[in-house]
N, CA, C and O atoms as CSV, one atom per row, in Angstrom:
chain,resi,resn,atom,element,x,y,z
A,1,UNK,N,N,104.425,126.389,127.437
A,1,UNK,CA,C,105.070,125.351,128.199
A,1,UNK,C,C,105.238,124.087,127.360
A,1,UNK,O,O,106.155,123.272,127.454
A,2,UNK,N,N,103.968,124.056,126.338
A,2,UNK,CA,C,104.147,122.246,125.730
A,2,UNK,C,C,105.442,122.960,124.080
A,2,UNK,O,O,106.374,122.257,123.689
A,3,UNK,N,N,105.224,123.946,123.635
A,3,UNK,CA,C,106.520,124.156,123.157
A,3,UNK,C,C,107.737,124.346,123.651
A,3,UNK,O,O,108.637,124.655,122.870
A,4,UNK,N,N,107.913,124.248,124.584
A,4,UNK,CA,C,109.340,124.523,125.551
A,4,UNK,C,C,109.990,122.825,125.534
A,4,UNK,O,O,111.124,122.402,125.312
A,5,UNK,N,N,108.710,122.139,125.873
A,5,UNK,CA,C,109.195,120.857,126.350
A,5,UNK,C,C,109.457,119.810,124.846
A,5,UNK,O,O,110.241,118.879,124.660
A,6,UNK,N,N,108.354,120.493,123.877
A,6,UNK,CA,C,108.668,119.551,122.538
A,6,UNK,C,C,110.210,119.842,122.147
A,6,UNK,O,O,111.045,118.947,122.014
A,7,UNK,N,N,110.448,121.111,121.995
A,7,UNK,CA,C,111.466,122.126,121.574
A,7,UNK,C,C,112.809,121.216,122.618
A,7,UNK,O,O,113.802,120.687,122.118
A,8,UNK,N,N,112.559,121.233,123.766
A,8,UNK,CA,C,113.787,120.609,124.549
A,8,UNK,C,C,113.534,119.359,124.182
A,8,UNK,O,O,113.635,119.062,125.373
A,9,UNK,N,N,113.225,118.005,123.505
A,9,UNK,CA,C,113.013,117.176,123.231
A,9,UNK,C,C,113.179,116.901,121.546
A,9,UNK,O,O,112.967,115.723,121.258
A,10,UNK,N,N,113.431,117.550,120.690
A,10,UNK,CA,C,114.018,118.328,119.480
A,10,UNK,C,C,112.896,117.887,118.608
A,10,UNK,O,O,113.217,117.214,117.628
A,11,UNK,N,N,111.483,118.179,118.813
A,11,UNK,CA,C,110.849,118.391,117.712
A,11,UNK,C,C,110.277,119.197,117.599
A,11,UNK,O,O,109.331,119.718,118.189
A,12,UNK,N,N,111.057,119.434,116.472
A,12,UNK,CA,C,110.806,120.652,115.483
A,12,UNK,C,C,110.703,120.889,114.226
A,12,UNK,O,O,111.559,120.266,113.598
A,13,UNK,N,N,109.879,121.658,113.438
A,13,UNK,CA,C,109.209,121.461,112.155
A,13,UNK,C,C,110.364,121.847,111.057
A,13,UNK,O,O,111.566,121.807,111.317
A,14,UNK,N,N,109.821,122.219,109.808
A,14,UNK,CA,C,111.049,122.599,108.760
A,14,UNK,C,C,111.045,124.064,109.140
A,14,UNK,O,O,111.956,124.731,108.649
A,15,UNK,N,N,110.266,124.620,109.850
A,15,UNK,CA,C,110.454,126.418,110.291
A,15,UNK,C,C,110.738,126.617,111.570
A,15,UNK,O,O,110.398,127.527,112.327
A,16,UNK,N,N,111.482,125.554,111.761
A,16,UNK,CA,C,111.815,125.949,113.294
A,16,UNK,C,C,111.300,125.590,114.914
A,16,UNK,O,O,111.794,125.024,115.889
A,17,UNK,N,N,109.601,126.489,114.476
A,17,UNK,CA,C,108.924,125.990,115.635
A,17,UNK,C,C,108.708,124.656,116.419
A,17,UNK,O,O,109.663,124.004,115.996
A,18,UNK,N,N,108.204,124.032,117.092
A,18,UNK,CA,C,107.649,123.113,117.802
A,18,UNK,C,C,106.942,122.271,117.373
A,18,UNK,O,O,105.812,122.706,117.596
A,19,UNK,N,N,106.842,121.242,116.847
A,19,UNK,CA,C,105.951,120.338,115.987
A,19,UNK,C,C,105.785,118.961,116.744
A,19,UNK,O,O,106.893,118.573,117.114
A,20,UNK,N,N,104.955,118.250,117.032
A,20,UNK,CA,C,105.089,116.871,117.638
A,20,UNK,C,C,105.376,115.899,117.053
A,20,UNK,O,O,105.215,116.141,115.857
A,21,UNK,N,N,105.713,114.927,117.196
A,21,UNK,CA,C,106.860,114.270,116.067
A,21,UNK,C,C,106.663,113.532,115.454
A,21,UNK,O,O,107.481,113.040,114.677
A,22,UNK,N,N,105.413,113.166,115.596
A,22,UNK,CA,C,104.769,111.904,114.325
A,22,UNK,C,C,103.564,112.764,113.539
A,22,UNK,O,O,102.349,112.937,113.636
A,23,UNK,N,N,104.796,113.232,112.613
A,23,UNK,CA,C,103.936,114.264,111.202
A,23,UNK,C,C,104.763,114.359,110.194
A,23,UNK,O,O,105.853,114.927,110.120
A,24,UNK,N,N,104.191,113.788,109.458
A,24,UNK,CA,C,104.443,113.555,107.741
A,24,UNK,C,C,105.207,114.601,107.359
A,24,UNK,O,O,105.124,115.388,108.301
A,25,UNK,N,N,106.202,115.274,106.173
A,25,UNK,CA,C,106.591,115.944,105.746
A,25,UNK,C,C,106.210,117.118,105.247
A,25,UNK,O,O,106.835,118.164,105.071
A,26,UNK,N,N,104.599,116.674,104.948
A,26,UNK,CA,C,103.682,118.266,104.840
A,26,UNK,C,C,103.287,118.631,106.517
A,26,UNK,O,O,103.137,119.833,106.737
A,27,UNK,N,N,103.126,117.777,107.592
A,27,UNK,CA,C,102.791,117.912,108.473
A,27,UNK,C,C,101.368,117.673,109.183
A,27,UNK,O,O,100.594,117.943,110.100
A,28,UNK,N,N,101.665,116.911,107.960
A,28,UNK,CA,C,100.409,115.508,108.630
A,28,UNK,C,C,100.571,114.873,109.286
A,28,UNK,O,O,101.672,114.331,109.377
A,29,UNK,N,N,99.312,114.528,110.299
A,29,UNK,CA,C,99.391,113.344,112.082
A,29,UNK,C,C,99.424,111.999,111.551
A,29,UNK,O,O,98.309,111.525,111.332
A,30,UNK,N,N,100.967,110.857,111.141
A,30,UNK,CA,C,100.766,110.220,110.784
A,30,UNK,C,C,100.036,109.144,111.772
A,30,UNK,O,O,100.296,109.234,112.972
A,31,UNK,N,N,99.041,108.025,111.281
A,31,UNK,CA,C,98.556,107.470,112.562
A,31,UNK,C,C,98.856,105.895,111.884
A,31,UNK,O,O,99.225,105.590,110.750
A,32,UNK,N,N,98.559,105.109,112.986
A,32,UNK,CA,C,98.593,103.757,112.363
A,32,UNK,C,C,97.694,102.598,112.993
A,32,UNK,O,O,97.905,102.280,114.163
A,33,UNK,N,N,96.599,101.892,112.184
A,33,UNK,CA,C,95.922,101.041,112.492
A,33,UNK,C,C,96.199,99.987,112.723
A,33,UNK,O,O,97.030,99.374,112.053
A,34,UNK,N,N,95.442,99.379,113.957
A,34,UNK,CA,C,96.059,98.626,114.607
A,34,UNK,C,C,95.053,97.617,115.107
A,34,UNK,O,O,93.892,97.875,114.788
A,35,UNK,N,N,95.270,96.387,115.911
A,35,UNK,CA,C,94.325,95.679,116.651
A,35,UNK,C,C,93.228,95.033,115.838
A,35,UNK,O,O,93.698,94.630,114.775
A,36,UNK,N,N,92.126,94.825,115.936
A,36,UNK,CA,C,90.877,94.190,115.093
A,36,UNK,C,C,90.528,94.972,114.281
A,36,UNK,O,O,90.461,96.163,114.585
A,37,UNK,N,N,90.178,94.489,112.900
A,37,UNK,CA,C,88.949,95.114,112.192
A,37,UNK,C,C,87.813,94.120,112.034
A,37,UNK,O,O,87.895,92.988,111.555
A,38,UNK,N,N,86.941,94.618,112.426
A,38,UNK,CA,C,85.419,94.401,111.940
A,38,UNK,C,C,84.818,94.944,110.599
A,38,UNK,O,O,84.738,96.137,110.305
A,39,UNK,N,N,84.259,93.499,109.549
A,39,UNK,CA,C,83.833,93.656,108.697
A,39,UNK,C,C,82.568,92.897,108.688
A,39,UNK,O,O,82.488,91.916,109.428
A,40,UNK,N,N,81.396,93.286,107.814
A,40,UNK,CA,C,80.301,92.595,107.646
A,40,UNK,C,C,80.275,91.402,106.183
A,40,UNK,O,O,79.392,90.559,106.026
A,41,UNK,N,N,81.180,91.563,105.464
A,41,UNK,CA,C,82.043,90.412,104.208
A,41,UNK,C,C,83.719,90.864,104.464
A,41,UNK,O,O,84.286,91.656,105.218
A,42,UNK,N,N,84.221,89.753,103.238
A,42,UNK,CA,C,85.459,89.996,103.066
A,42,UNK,C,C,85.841,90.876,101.831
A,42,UNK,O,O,86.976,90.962,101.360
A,43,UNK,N,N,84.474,91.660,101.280
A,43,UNK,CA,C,84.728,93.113,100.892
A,43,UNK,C,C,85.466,94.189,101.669
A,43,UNK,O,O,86.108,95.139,101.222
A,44,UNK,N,N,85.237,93.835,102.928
A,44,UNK,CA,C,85.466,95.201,103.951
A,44,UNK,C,C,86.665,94.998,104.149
A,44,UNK,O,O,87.146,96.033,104.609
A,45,UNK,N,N,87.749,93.868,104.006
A,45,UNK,CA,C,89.219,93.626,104.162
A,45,UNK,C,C,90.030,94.629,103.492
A,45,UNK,O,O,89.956,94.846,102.282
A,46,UNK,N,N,91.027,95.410,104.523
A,46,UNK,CA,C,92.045,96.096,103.607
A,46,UNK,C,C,92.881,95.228,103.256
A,46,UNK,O,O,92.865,94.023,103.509
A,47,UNK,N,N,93.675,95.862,102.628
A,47,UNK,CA,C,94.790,95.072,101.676
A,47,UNK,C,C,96.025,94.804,103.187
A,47,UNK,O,O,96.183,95.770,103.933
A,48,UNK,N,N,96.872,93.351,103.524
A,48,UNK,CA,C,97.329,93.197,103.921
A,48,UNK,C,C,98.672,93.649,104.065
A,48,UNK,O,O,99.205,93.190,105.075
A,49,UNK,N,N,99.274,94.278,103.493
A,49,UNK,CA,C,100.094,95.515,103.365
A,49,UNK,C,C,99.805,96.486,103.971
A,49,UNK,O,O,100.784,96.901,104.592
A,50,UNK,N,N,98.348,97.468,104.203
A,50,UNK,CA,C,98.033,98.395,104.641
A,50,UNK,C,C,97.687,98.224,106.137
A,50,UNK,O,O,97.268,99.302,106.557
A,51,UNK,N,N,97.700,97.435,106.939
A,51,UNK,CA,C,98.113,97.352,108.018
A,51,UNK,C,C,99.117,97.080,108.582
A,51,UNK,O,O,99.979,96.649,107.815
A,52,UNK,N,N,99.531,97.165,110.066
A,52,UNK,CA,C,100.147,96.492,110.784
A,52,UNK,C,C,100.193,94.822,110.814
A,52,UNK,O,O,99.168,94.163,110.637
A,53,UNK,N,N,101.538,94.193,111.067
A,53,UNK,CA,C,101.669,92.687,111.283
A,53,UNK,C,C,100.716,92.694,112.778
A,53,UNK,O,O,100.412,93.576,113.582
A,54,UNK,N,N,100.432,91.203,112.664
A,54,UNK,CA,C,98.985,91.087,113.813
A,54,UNK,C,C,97.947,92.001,113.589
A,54,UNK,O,O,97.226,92.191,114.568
A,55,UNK,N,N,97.727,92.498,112.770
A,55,UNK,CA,C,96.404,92.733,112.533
A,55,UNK,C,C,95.158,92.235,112.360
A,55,UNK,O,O,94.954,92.463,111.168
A,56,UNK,N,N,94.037,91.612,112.860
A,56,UNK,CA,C,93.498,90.701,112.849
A,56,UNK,C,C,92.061,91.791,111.912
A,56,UNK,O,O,91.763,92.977,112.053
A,57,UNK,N,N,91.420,90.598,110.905
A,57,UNK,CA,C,90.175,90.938,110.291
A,57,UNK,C,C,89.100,89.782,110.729
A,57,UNK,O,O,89.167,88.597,110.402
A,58,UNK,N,N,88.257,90.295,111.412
A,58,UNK,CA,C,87.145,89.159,111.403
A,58,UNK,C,C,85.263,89.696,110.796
A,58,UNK,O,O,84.506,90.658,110.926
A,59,UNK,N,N,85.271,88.885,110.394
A,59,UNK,CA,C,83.748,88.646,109.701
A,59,UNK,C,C,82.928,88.276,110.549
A,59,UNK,O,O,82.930,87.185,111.119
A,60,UNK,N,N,81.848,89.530,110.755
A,60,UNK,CA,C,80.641,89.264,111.825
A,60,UNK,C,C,80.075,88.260,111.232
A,60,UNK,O,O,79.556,88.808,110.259
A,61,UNK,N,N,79.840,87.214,111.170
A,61,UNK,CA,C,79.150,86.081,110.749
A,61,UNK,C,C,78.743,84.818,111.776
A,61,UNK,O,O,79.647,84.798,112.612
A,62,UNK,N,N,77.848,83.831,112.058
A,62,UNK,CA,C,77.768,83.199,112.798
A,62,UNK,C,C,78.869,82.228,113.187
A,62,UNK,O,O,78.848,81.568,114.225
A,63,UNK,N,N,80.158,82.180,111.968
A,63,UNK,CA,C,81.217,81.110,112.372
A,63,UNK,C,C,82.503,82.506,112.964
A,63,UNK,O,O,83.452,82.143,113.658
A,64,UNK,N,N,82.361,83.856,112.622
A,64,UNK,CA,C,83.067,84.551,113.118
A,64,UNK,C,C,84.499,84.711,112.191
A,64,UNK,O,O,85.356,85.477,112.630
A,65,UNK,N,N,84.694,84.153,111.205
A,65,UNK,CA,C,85.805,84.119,110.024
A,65,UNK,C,C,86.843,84.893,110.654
A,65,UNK,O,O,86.434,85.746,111.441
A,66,UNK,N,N,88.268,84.786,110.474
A,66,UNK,CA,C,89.002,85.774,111.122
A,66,UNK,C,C,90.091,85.413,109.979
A,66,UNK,O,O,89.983,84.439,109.235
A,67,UNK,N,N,91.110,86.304,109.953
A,67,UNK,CA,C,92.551,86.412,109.137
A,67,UNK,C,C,93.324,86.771,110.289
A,67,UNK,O,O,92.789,86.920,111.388
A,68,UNK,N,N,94.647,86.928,110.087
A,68,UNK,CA,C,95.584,87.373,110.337
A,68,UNK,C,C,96.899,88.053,109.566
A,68,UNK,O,O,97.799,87.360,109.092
A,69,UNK,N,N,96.878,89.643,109.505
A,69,UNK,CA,C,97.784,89.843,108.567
A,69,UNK,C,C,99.486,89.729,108.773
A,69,UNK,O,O,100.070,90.289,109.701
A,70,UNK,N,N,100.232,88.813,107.628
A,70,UNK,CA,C,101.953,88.824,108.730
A,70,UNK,C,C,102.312,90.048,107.644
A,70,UNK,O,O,103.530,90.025,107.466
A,71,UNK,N,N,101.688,91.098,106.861
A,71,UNK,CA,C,102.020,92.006,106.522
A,71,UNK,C,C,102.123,91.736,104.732
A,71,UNK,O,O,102.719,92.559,104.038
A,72,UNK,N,N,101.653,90.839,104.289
A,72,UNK,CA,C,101.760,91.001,102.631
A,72,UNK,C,C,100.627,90.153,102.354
A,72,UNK,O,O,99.964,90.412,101.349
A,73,UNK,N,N,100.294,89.158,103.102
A,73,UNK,CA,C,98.878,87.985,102.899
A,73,UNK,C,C,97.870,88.198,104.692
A,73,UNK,O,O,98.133,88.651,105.806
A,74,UNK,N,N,96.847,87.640,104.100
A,74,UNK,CA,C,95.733,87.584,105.435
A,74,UNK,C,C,96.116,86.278,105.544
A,74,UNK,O,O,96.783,85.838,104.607
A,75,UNK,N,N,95.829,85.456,106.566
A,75,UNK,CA,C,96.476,83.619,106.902
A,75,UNK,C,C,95.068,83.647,107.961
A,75,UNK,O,O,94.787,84.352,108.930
A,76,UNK,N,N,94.290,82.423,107.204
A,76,UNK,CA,C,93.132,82.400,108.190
A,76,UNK,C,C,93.485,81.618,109.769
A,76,UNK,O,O,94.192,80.643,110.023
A,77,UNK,N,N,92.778,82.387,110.535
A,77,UNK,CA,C,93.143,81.852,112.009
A,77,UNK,C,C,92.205,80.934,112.374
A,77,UNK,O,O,92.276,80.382,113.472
């Protein structure tokens, strides 16, 4: 039934079958991070590129440090 409905909804892999539609070209589940990260330094920061815009990083620390990524720099909030 859930291939009938992907299939009527046109995703489908490079062989035809039924595939759900957010998968990479080998057919990998692409996913995407999102919302807060929690770090214990600003070691634990990914690179601002590798998230989503609004991505927020904050530093468990007593002042609570936070960034904001607009997608190429962190911009402290």
């Amino acid at each position: 039934m859930l291939n009938n409905l992907l299939l009527r909804l046109g995703f489908r892999g490079h062989d035809g079958k039924a595939k759900p539609g957010n998968l990479d070209e080998n057919g990998n589940l692409k996913v995407t991070l999102s919302g807060t990260i929690f770090g214990a330094d600003i070691s634990d920061r990914p690179p601002a590129n590798s998230v989503p815009v609004g991505t927020t990083f904050v530093i468990t620390n007593a002042e609570l440090d936070a960034w904001i990524s607009n997608g190429t720099d962190w911009v402290v909030i």
